[in-house]
C-alpha positions in Angstrom: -35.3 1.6 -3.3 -34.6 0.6 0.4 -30.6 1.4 -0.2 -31.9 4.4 -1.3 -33.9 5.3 1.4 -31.4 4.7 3.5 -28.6 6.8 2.2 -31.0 9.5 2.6 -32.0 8.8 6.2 -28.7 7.3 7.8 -26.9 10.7 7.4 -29.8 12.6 9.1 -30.0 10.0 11.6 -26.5 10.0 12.6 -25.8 13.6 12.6 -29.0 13.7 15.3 -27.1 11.0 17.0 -23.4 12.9 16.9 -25.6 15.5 18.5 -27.0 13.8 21.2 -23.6 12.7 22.1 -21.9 15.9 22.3 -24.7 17.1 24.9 -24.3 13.7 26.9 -20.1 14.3 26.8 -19.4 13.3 30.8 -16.0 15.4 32.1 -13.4 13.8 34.0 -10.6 15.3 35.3 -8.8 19.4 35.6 -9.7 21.6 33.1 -6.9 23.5 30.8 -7.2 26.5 29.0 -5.7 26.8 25.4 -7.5 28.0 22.3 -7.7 25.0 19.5 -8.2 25.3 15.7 -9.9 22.3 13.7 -9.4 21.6 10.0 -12.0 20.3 7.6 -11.7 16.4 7.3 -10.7 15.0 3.7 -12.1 11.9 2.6 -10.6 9.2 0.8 -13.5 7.6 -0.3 -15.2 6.9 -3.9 -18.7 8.2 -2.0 -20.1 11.9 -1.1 -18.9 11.1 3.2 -19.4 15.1 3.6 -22.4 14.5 6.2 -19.7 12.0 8.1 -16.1 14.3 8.0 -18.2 17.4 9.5 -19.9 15.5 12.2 -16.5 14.1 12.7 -15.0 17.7 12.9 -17.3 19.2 15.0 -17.9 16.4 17.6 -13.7 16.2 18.3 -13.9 19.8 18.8 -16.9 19.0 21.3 -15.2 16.2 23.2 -11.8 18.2 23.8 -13.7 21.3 24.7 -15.6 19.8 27.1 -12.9 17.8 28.7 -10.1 19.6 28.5 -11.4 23.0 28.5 -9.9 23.9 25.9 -11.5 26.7 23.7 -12.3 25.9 19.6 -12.2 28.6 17.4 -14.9 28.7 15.4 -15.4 26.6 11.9 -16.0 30.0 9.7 -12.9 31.6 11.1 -10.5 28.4 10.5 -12.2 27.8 7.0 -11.5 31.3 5.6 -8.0 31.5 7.6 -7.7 28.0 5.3 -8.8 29.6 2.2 -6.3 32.1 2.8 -3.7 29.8 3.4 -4.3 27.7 0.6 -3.8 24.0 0.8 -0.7 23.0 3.2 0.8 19.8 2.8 3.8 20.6 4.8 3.8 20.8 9.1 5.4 24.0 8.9 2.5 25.3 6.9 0.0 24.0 9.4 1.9 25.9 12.5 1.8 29.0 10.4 -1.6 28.6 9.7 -2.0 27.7 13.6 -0.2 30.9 14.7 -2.5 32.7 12.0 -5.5 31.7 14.0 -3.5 32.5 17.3 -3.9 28.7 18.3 -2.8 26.7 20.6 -2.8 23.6 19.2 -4.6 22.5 15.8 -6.0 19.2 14.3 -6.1 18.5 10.6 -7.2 14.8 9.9 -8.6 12.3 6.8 -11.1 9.7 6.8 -10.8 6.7 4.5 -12.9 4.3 3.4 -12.0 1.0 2.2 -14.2 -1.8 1.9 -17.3 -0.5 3.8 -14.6 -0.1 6.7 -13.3 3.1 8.0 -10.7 5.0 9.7 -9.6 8.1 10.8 -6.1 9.7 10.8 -5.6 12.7 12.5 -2.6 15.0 13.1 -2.3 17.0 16.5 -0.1 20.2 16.0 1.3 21.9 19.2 2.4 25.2 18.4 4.5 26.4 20.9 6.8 23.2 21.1 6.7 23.2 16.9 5.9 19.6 17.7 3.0 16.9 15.4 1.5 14.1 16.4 -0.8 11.3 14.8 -3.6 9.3 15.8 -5.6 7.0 14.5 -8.7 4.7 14.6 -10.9 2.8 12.8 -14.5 1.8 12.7 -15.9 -1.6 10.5 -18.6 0.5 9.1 -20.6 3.8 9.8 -22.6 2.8 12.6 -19.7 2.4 14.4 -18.1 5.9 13.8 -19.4 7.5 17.0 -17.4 5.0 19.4 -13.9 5.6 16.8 -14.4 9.1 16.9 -14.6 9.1 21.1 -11.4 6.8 21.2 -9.6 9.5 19.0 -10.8 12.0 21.4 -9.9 10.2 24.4 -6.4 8.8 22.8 -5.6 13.2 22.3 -7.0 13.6 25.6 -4.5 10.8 27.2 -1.5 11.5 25.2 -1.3 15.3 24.9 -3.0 16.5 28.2 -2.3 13.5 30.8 -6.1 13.7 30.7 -7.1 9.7 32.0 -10.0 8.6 30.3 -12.7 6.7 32.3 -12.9 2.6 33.1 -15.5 2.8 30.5 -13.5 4.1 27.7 -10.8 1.6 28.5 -10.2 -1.1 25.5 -10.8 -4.4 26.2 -8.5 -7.0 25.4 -8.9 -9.9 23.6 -9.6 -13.1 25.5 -7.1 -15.1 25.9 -6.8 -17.9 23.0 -9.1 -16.1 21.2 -7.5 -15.5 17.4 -8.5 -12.9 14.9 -10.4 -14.6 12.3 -8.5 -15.0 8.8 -10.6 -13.3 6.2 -9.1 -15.8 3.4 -8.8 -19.8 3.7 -7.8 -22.0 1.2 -9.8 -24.8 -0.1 -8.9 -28.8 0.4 -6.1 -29.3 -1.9 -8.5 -32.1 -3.4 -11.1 -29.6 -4.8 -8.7 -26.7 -6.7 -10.0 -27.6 -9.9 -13.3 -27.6 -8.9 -14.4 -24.3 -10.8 -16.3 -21.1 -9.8 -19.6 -20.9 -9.0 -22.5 -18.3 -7.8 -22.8 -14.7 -8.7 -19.5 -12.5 -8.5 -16.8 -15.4 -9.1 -17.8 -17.2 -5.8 -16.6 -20.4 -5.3 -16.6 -22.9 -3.0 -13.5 -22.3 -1.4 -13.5 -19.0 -0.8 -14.4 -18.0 2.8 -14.8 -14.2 2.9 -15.3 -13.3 6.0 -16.4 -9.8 5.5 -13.7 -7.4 4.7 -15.1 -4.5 7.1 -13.3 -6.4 10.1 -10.6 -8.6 8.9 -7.9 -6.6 8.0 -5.9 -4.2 9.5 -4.8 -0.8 8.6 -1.5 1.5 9.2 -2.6 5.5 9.2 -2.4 7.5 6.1 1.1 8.6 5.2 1.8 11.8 3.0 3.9 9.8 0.1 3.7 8.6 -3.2 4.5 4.9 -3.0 6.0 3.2 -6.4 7.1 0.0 -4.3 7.7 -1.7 -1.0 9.5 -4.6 0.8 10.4 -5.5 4.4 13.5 -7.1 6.8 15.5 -6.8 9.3 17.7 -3.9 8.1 19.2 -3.6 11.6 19.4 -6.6 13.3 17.2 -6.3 16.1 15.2 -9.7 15.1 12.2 -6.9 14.0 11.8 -6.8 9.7 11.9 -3.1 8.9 8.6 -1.7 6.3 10.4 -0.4 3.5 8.5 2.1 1.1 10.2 3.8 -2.1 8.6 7.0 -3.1 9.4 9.0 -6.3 13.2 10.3 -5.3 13.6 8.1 -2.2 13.5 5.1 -0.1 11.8 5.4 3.4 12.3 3.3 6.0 9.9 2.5 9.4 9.3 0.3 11.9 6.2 -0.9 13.0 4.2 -2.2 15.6 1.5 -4.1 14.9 -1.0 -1.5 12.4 1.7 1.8 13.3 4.7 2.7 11.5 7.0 5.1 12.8 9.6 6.5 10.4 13.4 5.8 11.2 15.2 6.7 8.1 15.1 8.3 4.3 18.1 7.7 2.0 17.4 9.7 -1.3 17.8 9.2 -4.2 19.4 11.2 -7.0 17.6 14.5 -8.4 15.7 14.0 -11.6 15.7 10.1 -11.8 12.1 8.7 -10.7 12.7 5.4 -8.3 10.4 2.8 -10.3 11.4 -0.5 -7.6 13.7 -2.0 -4.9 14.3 -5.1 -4.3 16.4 -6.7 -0.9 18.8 -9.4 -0.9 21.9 -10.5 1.3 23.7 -11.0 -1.8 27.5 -10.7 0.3 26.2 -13.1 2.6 27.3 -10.4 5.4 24.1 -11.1 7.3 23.0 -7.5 6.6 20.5 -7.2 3.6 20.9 -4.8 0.8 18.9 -2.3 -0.5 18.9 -2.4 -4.2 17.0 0.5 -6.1 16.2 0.8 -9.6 15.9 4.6 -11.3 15.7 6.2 -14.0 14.6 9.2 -15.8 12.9 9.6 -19.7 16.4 8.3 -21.1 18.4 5.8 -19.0 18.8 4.2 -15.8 20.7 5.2 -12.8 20.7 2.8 -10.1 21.8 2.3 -6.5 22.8 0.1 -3.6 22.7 0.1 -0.2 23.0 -0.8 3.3 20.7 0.9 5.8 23.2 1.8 8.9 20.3 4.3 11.0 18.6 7.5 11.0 19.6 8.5 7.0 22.6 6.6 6.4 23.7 4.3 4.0 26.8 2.7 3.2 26.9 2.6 -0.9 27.8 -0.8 -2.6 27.5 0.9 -5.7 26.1 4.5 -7.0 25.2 5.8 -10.8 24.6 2.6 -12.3 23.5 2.4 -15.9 21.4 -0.7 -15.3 17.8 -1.6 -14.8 18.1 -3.6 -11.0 16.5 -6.3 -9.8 17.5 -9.1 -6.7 15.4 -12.2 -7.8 15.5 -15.9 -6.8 16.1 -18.5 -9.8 15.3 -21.8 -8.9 18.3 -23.5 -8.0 20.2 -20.8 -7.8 18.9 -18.8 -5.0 19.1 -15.1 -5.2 20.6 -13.1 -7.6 21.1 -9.5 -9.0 19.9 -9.2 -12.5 19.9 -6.3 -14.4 18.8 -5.0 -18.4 20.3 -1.9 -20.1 18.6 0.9 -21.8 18.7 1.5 -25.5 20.2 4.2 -27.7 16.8 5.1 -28.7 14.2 3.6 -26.4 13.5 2.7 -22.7 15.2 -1.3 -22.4 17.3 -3.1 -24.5 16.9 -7.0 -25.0 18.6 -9.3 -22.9 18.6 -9.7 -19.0 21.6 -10.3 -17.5 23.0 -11.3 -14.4 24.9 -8.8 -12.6 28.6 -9.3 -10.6 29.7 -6.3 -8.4 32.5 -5.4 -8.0 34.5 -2.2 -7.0 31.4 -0.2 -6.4 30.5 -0.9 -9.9 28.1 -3.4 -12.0 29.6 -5.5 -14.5 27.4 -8.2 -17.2 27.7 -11.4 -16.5 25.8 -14.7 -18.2 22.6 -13.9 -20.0 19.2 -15.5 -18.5 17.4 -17.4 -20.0 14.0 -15.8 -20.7 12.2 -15.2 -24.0 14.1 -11.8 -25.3 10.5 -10.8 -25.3 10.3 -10.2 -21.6 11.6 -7.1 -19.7 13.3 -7.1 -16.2 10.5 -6.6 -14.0 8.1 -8.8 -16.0 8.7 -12.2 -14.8 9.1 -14.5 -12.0 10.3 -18.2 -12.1 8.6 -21.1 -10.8 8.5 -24.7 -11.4 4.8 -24.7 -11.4 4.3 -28.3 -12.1 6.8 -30.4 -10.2 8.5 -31.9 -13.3 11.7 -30.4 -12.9 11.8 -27.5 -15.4 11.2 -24.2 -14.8 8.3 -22.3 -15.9 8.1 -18.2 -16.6 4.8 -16.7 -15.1 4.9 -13.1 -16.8 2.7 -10.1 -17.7 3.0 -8.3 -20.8 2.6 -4.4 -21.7 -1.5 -5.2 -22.2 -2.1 -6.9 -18.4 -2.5 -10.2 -20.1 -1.0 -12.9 -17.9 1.1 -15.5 -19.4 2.9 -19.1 -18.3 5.9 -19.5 -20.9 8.4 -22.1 -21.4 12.1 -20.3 -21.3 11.9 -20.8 -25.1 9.5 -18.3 -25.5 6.4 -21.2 -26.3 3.2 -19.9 -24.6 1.8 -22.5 -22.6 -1.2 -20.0 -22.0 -2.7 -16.7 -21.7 -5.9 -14.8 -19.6 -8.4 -13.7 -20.8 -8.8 -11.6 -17.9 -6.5 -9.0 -17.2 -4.5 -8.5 -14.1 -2.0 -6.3 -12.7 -2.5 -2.5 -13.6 0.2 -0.2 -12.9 0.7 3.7 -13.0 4.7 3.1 -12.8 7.1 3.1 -16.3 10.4 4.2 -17.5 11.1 5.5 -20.8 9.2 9.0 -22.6 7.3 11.3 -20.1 4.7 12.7 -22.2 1.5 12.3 -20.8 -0.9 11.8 -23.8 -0.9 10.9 -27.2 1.5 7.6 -27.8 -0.1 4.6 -29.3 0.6 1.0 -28.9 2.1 1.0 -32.2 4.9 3.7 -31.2 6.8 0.9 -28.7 9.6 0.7 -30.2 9.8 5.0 -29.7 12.0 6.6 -27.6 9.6 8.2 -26.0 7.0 5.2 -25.6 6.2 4.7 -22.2 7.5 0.9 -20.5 5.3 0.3 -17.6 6.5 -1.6 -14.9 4.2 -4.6 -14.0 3.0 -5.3 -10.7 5.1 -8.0 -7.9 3.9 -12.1 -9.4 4.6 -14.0 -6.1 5.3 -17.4 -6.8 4.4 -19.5 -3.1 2.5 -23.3 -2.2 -0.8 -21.4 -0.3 -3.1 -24.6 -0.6 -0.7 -27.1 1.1 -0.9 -29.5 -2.4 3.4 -29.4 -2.8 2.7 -27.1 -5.6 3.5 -23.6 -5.9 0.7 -21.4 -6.6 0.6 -17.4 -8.0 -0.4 -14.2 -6.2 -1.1 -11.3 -8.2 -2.9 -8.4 -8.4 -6.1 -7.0 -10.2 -6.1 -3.3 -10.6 -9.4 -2.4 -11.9 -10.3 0.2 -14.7 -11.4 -0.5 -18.5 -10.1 3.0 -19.6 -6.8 2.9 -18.1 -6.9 -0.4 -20.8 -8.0 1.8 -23.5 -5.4 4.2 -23.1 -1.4 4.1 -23.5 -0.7 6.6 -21.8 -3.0 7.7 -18.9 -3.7 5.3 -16.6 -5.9 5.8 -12.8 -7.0 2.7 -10.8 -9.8 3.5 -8.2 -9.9 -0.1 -7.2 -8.4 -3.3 -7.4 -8.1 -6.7 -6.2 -5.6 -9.5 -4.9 -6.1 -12.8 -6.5 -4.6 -16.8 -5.7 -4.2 -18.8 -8.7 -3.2 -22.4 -9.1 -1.6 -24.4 -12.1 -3.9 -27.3 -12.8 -1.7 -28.3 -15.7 -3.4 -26.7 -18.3 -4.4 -23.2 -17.2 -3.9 -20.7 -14.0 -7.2 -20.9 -12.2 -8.6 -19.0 -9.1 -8.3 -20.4 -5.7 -9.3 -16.9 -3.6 -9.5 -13.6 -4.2 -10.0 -10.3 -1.7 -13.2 -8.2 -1.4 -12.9 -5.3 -3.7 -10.1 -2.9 -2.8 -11.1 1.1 -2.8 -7.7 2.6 -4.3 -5.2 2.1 -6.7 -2.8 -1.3 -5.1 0.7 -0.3 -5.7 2.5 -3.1 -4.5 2.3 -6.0 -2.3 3.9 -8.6 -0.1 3.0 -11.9 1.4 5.1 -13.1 4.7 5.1 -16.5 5.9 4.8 -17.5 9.7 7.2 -19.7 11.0 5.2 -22.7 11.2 4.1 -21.9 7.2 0.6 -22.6 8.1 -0.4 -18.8 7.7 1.4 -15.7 6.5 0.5 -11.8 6.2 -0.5 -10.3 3.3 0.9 -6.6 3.4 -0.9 -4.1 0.5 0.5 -0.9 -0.4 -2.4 1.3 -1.2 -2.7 4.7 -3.1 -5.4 6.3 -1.9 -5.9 9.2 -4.4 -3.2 8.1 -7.3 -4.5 9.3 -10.8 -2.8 9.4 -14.3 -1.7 12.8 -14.0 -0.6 13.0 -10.1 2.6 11.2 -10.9 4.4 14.0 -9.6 2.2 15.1 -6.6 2.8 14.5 -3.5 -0.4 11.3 -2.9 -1.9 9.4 0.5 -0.5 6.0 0.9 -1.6 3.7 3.1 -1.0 -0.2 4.4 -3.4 -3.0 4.7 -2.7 -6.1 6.3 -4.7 -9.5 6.2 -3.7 -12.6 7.6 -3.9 -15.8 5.6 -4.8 -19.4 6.8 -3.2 -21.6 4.8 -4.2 -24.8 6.5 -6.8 -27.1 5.0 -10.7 -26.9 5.3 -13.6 -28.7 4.1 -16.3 -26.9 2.0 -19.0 -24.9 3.9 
């Protein structure tokens, strides 16, 4: 009853509040003239936010009128100019509609939620120099709105007008010495195997810290991520973010929670890009790109070396082979590969691959169960004995530790992973389990198992994913994650058991990465987030989005 009650009020309370600021607004600085068009917010968020994007809309348009000068055209005139318009997606759609409206300048924007957390994206359009830009802030939960939606204002203010904002508006920096708190600590090596305990799979050593302030967040990007890796493509010391969309591989740099886009190198029409994977494999101290594609019948793959802008120089193009640079235990990294079938998606039998003359030639067979598909696997000695162990996830998002014989050592219950990407047939509905050996049964391509030591025992532990939906489980062939998970497992000889897990992700995770620090003691965990991915939006264009949590690895007592 009280959440209820105050659902109902908050809204009310804080649009009276929004209100109250807009007549309190001080002005600093010259005024300019310019007329200025706002678009309705979108939210990204699994909750009715209508009462929060509106208040957002209209106190932007307050804050820049009143200290710029500049003059907003009204809401009903933009909306039906909008209706009219239909939905752009594109920026030359959104300077047409801008000139439409005989605008100066025009602000379409998003506000996500993930977590309880929240942040706003906006794009600035200035007409007459055909020019975007973004901003962006966030807010760790409603309450705190009001203050995100003024530095958005003030950050438009500074950037496009040379407007200064006031002492008071400045941001404060951290004291010095003062760290960001991890979200995520791992327990004493000693008590791993200690079990779960209290409501919601809480356990001893897990130390949430309250997800609302403990990540961080890149701004929303207009692309439908399949997979992502990072390095340093160019040298500069700096690893690269590198995203694959449907039909090509996009490249950024970033600083700190911003990416700025650097280069696109696309990929060939009517193959879907399902992963990429980066290796020095040359040892030229430039990594490769290596992407895997394919459409409903066969593979065609490519490699790369970023040289700038949208450039690559092409180790190898048109390759009839599934791709994949992977370590193997004492081997280091190598490129494997797995052919398609006359009549179906994957042939058995994963192979390493030798280039050679811009082509892809077999080499000696791995050894994995026949059983397994490329991008099913990793490789780990889990155990410290001395002989490797296969940590994979099957077709049903059952996780598995295997013996390179094929013996099951064991199974979840649970399921983990939970992906919308496959190869093989394209129809949308209607294939059973049964029809997997049909050409036109869809192969879905498991999520990243990262195989790293994150308790500090010696051992290596796993790090995978838990997409969440039981209908996605029910059905071959349509599958839609709203939310989803990151979890830490650890061999304790006999089964894979949980060591932390994240707060419950709002969106679909697509991939993710963990990155060490240098002293090992810590890393980053990057997430690649879909933000409105559904079964049947494979082809649309989606939001995509970053998180990023940092990890202490070093050893605590129980709390």
């Amino acid at each position: 009853m009280l959440k209820q009650i105050q659902r109902t009020i908050f809204p009310a309370m804080l649009a009276a509040l929004i209100f109250a600021m807009q007549l309190a607004l001080p002005s600093t600085g010259t005024a300019q003239t310019g007329r200025i068009a706002f678009l309705p917010f979108k939210a990204n968020a699994p909750q009715d936010m209508s009462y929060l994007t509106s208040g957002i809309r209209n106190m932007l348009a307050s804050r820049l009128a009143s200290e710029i000068g500049l003059t907003v055209i009204d809401n009903a005139t933009v909306d039906k100019a909008l209706a009219s318009a239909g939905n752009p997606t594109q920026n030359e759609a959104y300077l047409k509609l801008a000139k439409s409206l005989q605008a100066d300048y025009l602000v379409a924007g998003s506000l996500t939620s993930l977590g309880g957390s929240l942040s706003l994206d906006a794009k600035f359009f200035e007409v007459a120099k055909g020019q975007t830009r973004n901003f962006y802030a966030t807010a760790k939960n409603e309450s705190e709105i009001i203050q995100s939606i003024d530095s958005l204002a003030w950050d438009i203010g500074e950037k496009i007008f040379a407007h200064k904002r006031p002492a008071t508006a400045l941001v404060q920096p951290q004291a010095a010495g003062q760290a960001a708190q991890p979200q995520y600590a791992t327990a004493h090596p000693d008590r791993a195997f200690a079990g779960r305990t209290g409501a919601g799979g809480g356990s001893p050593f897990i130390y949430p810290k309250g997800i609302t302030s403990e990540f961080q967040k890149t701004q929303n990007m207009k692309l439908s991520l399949q997979y992502m890796e990072t390095a340093d493509l160019d040298g500069d010391g700096q690893d690269e973010v590198i995203f694959a969309d449907i039909d090509s591989v996009q490249i950024y740099k970033r600083d700190e929670n911003r990416l700025r886009k650097v280069g696109q190198i696309q990929g060939k029409a009517g193959y879907r890009i399902h992963a990429i994977t980066v290796a020095d494999l040359d040892k030229n101290g430039k990594p490769e790109i290596y992407v895997s594609a394919a459409d409903a019948k066969q593979p065609n793959s490519f490699a790369f070396e970023w040289l700038g802008a949208d450039k690559g120089n092409y180790l190898f193009q048109d390759a009839r082979w599934y791709i994949r640079a992977m370590p193997i235990p004492g081997e280091g990294m190598v490129l494997a590969g797995q052919r398609a079938g006359s009549n179906k998606a994957v042939d058995p039998g994963i192979f390493r691959l030798d280039q050679g003359n811009k082509d892809l030639k077999a080499g000696s067979a791995m050894e994995v169960p026949e059983s397994l598909n490329l991008f099913d696997f990793t490789i780990a000695d889990l155990d410290n004995d001395g002989s490797r162990e296969i940590i994979a996830i099957d077709q049903y998002d059952r996780l598995k530790v295997m013996r390179s014989s094929g013996t099951v050592l064991w199974k979840s219950d649970e399921f983990y992973g939970g992906t919308t990407r496959y190869i093989g047939g394209t129809d949308a509905f209607g294939a059973s389990k049964e029809s997997s050996q049909d050409s036109s049964a869809r192969i879905y391509i498991p999520s990243r198992i990262i195989a790293y030591d994150v308790n500090g025992d010696g051992q290596l532990d796993i790090i995978i994913n838990k997409n969440l939906s039981t209908s996605s489980r029910l059905f071959t062939n349509m599958k839609n994650y709203p939310s989803g998970e990151i979890h830490a497992l650890s061999w304790n000889g006999i089964a894979l058991s949980e060591l932390w897990r994240t707060r419950k992700i709002d969106g679909y995770i697509v991939d993710y990465l963990l990155r060490p620090n240098a002293d090992k003691k810590g890393a980053e965990l990057l997430v690649g987030l879909a933000l409105n991915a559904g079964s049947l939006d494979m082809f649309s264009e989606q939001t995509s989005t970053m998180l990023i949590y940092q990890l202490d690895f070093s050893k605590k007592q129980e709390q």
